[in-house]
VEXDREN-2710 file (C-alpha; in Angstrom, 1 decimal):
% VEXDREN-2710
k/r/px/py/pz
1/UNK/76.9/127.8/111.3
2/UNK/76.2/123.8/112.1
3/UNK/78.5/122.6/109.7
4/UNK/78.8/119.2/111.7
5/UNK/75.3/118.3/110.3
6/UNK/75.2/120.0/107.4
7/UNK/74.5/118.3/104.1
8/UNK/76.2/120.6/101.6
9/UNK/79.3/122.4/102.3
10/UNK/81.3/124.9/100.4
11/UNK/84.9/125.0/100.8
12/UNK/86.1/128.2/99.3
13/UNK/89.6/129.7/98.2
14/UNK/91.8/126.7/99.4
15/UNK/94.9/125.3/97.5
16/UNK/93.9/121.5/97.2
17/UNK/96.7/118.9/96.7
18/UNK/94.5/116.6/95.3
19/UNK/96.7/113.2/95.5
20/UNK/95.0/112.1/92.5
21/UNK/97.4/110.3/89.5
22/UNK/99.2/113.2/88.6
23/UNK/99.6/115.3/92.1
24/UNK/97.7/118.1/90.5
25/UNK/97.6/121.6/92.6
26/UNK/94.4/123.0/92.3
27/UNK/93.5/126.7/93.2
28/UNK/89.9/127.2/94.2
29/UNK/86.7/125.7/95.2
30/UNK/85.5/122.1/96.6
31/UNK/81.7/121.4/97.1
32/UNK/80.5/119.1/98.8
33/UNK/77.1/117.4/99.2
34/UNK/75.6/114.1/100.7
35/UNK/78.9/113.3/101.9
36/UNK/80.9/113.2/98.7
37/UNK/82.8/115.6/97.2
38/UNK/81.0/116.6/93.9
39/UNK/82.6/120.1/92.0
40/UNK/86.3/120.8/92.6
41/UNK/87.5/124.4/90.6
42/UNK/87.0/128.1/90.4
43/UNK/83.7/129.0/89.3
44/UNK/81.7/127.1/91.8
45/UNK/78.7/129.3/93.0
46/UNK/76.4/127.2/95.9
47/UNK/74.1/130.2/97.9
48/UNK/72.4/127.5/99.1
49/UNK/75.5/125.9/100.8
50/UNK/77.2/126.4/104.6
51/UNK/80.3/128.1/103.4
52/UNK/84.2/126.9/104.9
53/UNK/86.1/130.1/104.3
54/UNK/89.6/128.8/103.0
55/UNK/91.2/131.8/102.0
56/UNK/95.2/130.8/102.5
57/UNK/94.4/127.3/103.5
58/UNK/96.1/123.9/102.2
59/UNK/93.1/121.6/101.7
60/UNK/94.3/118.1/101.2
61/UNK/92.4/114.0/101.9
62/UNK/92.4/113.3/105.4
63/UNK/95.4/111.1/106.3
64/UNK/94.7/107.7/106.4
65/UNK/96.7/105.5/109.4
66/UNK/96.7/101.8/108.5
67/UNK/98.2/100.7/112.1
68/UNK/96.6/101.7/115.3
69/UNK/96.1/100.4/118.8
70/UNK/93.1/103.0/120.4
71/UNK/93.0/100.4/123.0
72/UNK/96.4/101.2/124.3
73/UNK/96.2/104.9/124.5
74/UNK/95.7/105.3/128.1
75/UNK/99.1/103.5/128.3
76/UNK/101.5/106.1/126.9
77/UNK/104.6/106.6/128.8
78/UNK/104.2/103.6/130.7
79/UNK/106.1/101.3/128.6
80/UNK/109.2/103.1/127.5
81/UNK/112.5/101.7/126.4
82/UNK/112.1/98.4/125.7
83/UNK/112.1/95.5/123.0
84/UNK/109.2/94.2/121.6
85/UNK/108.8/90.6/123.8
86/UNK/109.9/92.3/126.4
87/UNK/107.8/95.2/125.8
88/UNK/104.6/92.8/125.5
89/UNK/105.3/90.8/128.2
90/UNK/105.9/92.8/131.0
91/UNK/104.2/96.0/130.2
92/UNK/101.5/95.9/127.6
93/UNK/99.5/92.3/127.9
94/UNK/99.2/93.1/132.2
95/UNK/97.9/96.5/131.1
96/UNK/95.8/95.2/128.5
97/UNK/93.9/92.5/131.0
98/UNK/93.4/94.8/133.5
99/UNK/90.9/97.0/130.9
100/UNK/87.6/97.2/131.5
101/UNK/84.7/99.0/129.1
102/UNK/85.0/101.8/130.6
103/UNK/88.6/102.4/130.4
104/UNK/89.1/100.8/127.2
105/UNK/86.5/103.2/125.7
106/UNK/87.9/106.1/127.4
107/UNK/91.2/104.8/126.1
108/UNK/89.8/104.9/122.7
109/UNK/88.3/108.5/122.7
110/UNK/91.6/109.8/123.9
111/UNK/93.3/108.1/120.8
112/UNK/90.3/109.1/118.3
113/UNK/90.6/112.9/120.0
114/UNK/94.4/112.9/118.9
115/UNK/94.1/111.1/115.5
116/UNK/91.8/113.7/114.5
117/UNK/92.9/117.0/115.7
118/UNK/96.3/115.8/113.7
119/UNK/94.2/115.2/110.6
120/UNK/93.8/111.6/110.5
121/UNK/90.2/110.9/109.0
122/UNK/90.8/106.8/108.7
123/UNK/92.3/104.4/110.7
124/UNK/93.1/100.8/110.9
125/UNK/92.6/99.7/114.5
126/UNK/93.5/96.6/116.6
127/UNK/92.0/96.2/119.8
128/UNK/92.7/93.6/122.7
129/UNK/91.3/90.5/123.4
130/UNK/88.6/91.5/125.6
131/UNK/85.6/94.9/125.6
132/UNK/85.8/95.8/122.2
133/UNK/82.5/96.3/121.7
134/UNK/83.5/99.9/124.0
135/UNK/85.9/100.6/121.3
136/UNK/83.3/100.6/118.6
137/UNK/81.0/102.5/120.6
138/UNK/83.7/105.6/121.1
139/UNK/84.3/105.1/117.4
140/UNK/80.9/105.6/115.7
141/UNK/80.2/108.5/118.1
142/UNK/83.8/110.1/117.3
143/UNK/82.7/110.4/113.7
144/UNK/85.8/108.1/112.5
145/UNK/85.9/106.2/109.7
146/UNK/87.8/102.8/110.9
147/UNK/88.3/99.5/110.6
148/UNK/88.8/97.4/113.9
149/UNK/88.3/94.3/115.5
150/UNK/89.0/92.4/118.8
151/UNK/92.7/91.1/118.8
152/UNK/92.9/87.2/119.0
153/UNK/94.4/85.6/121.4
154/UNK/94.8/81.4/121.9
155/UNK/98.5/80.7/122.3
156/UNK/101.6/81.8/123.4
157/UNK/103.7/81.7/127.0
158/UNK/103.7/84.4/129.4
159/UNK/100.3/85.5/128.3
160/UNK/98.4/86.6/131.6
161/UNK/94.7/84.9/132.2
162/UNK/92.8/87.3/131.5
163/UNK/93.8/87.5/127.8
164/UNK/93.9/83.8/127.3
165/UNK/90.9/82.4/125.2
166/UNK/90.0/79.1/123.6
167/UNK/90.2/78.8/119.5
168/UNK/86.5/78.5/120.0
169/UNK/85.3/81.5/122.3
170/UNK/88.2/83.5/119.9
171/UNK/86.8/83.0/116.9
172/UNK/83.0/83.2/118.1
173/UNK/83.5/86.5/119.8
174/UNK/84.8/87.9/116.7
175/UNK/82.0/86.6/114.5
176/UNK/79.7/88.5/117.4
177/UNK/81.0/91.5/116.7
178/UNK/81.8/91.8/113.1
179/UNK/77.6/91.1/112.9
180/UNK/76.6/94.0/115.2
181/UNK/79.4/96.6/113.7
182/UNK/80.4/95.9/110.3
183/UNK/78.9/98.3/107.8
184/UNK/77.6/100.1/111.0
185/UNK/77.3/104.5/110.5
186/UNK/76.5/104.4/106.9
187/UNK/79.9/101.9/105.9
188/UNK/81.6/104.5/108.1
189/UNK/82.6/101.3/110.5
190/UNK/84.2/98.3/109.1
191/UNK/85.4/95.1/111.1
192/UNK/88.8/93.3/110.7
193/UNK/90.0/89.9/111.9
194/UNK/92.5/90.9/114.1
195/UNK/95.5/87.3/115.3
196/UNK/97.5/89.5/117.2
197/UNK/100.6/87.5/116.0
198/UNK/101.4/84.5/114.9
199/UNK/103.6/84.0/118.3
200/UNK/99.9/84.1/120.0
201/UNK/97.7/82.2/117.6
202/UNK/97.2/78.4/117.3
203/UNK/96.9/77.4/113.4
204/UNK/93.3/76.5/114.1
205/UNK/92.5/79.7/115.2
206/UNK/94.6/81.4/111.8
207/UNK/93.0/78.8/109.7
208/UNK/89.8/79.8/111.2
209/UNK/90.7/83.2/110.5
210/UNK/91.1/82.7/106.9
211/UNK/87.8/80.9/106.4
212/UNK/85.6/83.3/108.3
213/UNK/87.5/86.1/106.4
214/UNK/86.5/84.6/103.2
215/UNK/83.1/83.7/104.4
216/UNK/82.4/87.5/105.8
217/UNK/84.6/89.4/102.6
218/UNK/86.6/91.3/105.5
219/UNK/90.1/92.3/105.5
220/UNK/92.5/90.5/108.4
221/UNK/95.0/92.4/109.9
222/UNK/97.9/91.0/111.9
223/UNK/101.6/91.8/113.0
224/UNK/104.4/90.0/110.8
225/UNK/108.0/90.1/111.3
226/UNK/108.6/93.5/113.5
227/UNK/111.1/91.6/115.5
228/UNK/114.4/89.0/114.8
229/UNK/113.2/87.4/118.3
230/UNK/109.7/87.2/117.2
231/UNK/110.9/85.4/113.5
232/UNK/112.9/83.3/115.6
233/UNK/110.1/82.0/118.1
234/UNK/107.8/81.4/114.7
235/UNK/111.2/79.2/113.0
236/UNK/111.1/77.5/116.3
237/UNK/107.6/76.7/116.8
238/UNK/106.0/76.7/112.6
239/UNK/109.5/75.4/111.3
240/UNK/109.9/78.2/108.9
241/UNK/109.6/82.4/109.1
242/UNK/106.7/84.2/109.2
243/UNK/105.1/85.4/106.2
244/UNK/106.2/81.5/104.3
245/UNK/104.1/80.0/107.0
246/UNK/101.4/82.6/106.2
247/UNK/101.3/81.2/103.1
248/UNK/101.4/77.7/103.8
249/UNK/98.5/78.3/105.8
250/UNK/96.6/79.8/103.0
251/UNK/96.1/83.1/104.9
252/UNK/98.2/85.4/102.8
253/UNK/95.8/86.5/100.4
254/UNK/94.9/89.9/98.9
255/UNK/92.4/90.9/102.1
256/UNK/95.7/90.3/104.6
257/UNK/97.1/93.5/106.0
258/UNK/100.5/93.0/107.9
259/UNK/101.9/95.7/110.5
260/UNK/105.4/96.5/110.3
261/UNK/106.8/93.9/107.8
262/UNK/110.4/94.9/108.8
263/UNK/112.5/91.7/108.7
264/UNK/111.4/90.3/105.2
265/UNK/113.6/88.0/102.9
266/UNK/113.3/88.1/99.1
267/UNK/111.1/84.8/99.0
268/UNK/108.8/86.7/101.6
269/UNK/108.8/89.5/99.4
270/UNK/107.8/87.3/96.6
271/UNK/104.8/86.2/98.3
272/UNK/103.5/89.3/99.4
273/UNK/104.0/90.7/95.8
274/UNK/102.8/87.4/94.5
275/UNK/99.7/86.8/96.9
276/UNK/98.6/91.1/96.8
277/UNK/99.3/91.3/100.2
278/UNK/99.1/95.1/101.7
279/UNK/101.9/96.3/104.3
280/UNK/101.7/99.0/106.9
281/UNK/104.9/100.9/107.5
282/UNK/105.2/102.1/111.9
283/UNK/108.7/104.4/111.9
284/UNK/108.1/106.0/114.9
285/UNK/107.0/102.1/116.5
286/UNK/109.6/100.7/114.9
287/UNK/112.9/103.0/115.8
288/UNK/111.2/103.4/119.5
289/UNK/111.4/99.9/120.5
290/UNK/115.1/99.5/118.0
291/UNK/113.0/97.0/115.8
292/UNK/114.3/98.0/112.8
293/UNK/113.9/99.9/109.5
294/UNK/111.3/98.3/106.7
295/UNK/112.4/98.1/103.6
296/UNK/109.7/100.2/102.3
297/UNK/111.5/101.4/99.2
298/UNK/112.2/97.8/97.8
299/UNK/108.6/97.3/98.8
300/UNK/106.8/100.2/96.8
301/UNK/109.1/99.5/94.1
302/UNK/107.9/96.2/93.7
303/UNK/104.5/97.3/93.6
304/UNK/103.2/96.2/96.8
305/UNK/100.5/98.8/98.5
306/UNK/102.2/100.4/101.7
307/UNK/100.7/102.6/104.4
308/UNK/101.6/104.6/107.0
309/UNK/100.3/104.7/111.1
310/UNK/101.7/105.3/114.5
311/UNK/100.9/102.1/116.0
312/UNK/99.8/102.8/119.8
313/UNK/101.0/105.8/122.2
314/UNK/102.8/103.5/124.3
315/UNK/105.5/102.5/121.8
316/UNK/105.4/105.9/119.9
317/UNK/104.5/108.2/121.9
318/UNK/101.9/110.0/119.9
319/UNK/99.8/109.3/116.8
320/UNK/101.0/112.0/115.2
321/UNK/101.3/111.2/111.2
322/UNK/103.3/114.5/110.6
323/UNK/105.8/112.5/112.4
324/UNK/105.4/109.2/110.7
325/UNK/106.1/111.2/107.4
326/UNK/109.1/113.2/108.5
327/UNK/110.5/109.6/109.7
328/UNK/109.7/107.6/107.0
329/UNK/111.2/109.9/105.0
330/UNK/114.3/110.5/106.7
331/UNK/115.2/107.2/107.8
332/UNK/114.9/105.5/104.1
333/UNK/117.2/108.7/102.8
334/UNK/120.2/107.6/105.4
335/UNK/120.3/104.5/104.0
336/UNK/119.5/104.9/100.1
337/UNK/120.1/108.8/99.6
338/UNK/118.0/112.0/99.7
339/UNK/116.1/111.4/96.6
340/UNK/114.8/108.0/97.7
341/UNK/111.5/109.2/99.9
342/UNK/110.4/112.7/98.3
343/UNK/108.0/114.8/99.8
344/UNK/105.2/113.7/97.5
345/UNK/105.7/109.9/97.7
346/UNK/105.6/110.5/101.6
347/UNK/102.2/112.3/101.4
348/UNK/100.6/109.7/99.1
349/UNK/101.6/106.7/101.1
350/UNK/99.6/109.0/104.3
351/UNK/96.4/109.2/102.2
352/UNK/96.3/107.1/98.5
353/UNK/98.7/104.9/100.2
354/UNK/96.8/103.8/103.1
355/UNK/93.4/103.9/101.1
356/UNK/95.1/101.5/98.5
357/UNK/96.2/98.9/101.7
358/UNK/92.5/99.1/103.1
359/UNK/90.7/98.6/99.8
360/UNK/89.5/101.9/99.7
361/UNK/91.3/103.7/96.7
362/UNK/87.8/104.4/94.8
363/UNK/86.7/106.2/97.9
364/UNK/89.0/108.3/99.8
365/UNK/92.8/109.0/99.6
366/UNK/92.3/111.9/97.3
367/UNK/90.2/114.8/96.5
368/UNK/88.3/113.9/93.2
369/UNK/84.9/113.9/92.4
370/UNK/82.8/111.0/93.6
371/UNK/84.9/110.5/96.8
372/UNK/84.0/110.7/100.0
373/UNK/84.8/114.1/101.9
374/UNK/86.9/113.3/104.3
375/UNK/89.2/116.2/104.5
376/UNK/91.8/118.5/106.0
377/UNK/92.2/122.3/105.9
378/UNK/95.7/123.4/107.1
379/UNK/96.3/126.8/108.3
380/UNK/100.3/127.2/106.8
381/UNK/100.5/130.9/108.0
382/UNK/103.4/130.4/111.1
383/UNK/106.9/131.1/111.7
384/UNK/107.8/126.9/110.9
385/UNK/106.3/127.2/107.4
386/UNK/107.8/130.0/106.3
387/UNK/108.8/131.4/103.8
388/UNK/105.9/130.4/101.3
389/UNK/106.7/132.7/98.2
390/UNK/108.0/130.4/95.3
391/UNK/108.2/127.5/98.1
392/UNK/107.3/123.9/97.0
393/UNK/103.9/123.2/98.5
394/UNK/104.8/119.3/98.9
395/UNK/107.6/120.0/101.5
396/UNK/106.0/122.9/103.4
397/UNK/103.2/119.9/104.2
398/UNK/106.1/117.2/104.7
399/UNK/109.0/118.3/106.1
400/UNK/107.6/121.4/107.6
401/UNK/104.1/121.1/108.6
402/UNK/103.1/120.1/112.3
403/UNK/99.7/118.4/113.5
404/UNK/99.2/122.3/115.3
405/UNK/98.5/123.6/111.8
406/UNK/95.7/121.6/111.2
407/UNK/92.6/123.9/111.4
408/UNK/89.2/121.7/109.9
409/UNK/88.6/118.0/109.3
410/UNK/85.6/116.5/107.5
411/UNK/84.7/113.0/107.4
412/UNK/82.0/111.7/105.8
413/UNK/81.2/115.4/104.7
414/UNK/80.9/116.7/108.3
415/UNK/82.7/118.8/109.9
416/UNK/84.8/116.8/113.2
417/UNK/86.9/119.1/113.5
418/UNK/86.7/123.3/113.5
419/UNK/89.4/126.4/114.3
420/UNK/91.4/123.9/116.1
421/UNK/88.8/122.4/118.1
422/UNK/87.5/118.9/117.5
423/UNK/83.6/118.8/117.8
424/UNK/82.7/115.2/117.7
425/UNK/84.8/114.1/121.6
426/UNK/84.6/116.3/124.5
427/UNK/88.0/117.3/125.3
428/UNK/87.5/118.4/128.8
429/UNK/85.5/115.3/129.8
430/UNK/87.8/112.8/127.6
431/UNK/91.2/113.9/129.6
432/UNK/89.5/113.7/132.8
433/UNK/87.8/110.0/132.8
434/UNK/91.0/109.2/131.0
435/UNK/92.6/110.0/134.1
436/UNK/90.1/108.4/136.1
437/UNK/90.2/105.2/134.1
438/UNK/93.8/104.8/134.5
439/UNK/93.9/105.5/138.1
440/UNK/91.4/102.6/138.6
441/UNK/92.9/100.2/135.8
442/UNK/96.4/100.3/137.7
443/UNK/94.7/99.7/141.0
444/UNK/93.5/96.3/139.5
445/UNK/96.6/95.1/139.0
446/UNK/98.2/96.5/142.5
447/UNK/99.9/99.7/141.0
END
């Protein structure tokens, strides 16, 4: 069976946790065709269709990780156990200016290979300042559906050569490639603005940023108060914190997505709330490198759209977002009680959650008629996830569930992903030239 290509698929027997409005458990059938999912129940009959056998399988949306940093994979491990400016400084911008195409696209196969065997379907992606072009490449033959962009790059101390570029060439680069990629594999492929921070960015180059954005009707993603150092550099320099200056700029707008978000006063708050600016919620980033814990609960409460990701391997280890959902969950109940982060308002901010922060809420996030099929079966019959009889469904996914019970992703109505085995990156080949690339990346720089 060639599901990978096939245009109408029948997924039969599952449980679906839909994620629509009301959480509804479905028992039965999903078909889909051209891509969209377009009969969910029990009496679907489609002879004509390649068939998914379900039988005891949890189908549920593919998760959707609004923070993500492919271009950083190859650096897992080598950045351990330290604080953010510290963390950037001496480990992460040398890596990152020592990339070239080849090992930044190697670099983003190995991260797209992970993110999908562990369910993710989306992903909002920031690359670095130079060969992202290799990034998109690895992404529209992964099958992915992503947003991403070049990070951006015109300021800041401590910043090695190679990743130090003019407002100008900045700004142009990005242009460059939102015009060859954005709307590239059928809309699968979306670009970003990415101003790494505002600790790196002139306020020509932001200002820029929000005109081009506005120009182009793309979405800007950029890191905002992860760090008291970084809010105090920003004070120092802009002469107030982070997400007021954002503001003052004009940039914080409804199409600005900030990463992490952790440090925020009430005014901040305000504005986000105020302007309909999305958050992404990092746990795993954020505990790693003693950051801090967001105050997502305050944050959801006041209606503002938060998401979930892993950030990169190198500050995680892993982009894993079973992990992201045990700790988002676990680290809000320490300091506001067990009922604060349920099991169900985990999951949705992994799939609705993260569709609402990248505009994509009519499209994916759930399983509901009309939406795109991008999908994950998990196989629930193990030791961890046991017992199941009279067993809340929500928590055997949550608090249970690892990225090693996920046996079939879809995006885009193709299969990716099938018994285990993603289809779409060569495993074998991926691990080796990953390998490979390192070796001769760390070379460049005399390691």
């Amino acid at each position: 069976m060639d599901t990978e290509t096939s245009s109408k698929i029948w997924i039969r027997d599952a449980l679906v946790l839909t994620m629509n409005a009301d959480n509804e458990v479905i028992a039965g059938d999903v078909l889909v065709e051209g891509g969209r999912i377009v009969r969910i129940g029990a009496d679907i009959d489609a002879p004509d269709a390649e068939v998914i056998d379900a039988g005891g399988k949890v189908l549920l949306p593919g998760f959707v990780q609004t923070h993500i940093h492919l271009c950083q994979t190859l650096f897992r491990g080598r950045a351990d156990d330290l604080a953010l400016i510290d963390w950037l400084r001496k480990r992460i911008w040398p890596l990152e200016a020592a990339h070239s195409e080849d090992s930044v696209y190697y670099s983003a196969l190995l991260g797209i290979g992970e993110l999908i065997r562990s369910g993710t379907t989306t992903i909002l992606d920031m690359e670095t300042v130079h060969h992202a072009d290799a990034a998109f490449r690895a992404i529209e033959e992964s099958g992915i559906r992503a947003f991403s962009g070049k990070v951006m790059m015109d300021h800041g101390t401590e910043v090695p050569l190679a990743l130090q570029e003019t407002t100008e060439r900045s700004l142009q680069e990005s242009v460059d490639l939102l015009e060859k990629w954005h709307g590239a594999a059928n809309g699968r492929i979306q670009y970003a603005f990415c101003p790494r921070f505002v600790v790196s960015c002139t306020e020509e180059l932001l200002i820029g940023v929000r005109d081009l954005s506005a120009k182009y009707g793309v979405r800007v993603h950029t890191h905002a108060s992860e760090n008291q150092d970084e809010i105090a550099l920003v004070e120092a320099e802009r002469g107030m914190r982070n997400v007021v200056y954002l503001d003052h700029i004009g940039l914080a707008r409804p199409n600005l997505i900030l990463a992490h978000s952790i440090w925020l006063d009430e005014a901040e708050k305000a504005i986000i709330q105020k302007r309909g600016v999305k958050v992404t919620h990092c746990p795993g980033s954020n505990l790693k490198l003693a950051s801090g814990i967001a105050e997502v609960p305050s944050l959801l409460e006041m209606g503002i759209p938060v998401g979930l990701g892993a950030d990169g391997a190198p500050c995680n280890n892993n982009l894993d977002m079973f992990q992201e959902m045990r700790l988002a969950a676990f680290i809000q109940k320490v300091r506001h009680g067990p009922t604060v982060m349920d099991a169900r308002k985990v999951l949705r901010m992994a799939t609705m959650g993260g569709a609402e922060v990248l505009g994509l809420e009519g499209e994916i996030g759930s399983v509901e008629i009309g939406k795109k099929a991008d999908l994950q079966l998990l196989d629930l019959e193990d030791f961890h996830v046991y017992p199941s009889y009279d067993a809340d469904i929500f928590s055997r996914v949550v608090y249970a569930a690892t990225r090693g019970d996920v046996d079939t992703v879809l995006i885009d109505g193709k299969v990716v992903m099938s018994g285990k085995s993603v289809l779409t990156v060569d495993r074998r080949r991926v691990l080796t030239e990953s390998d490979r690339s390192l070796k001769a990346l760390l070379a460049r720089i005399g390691i």
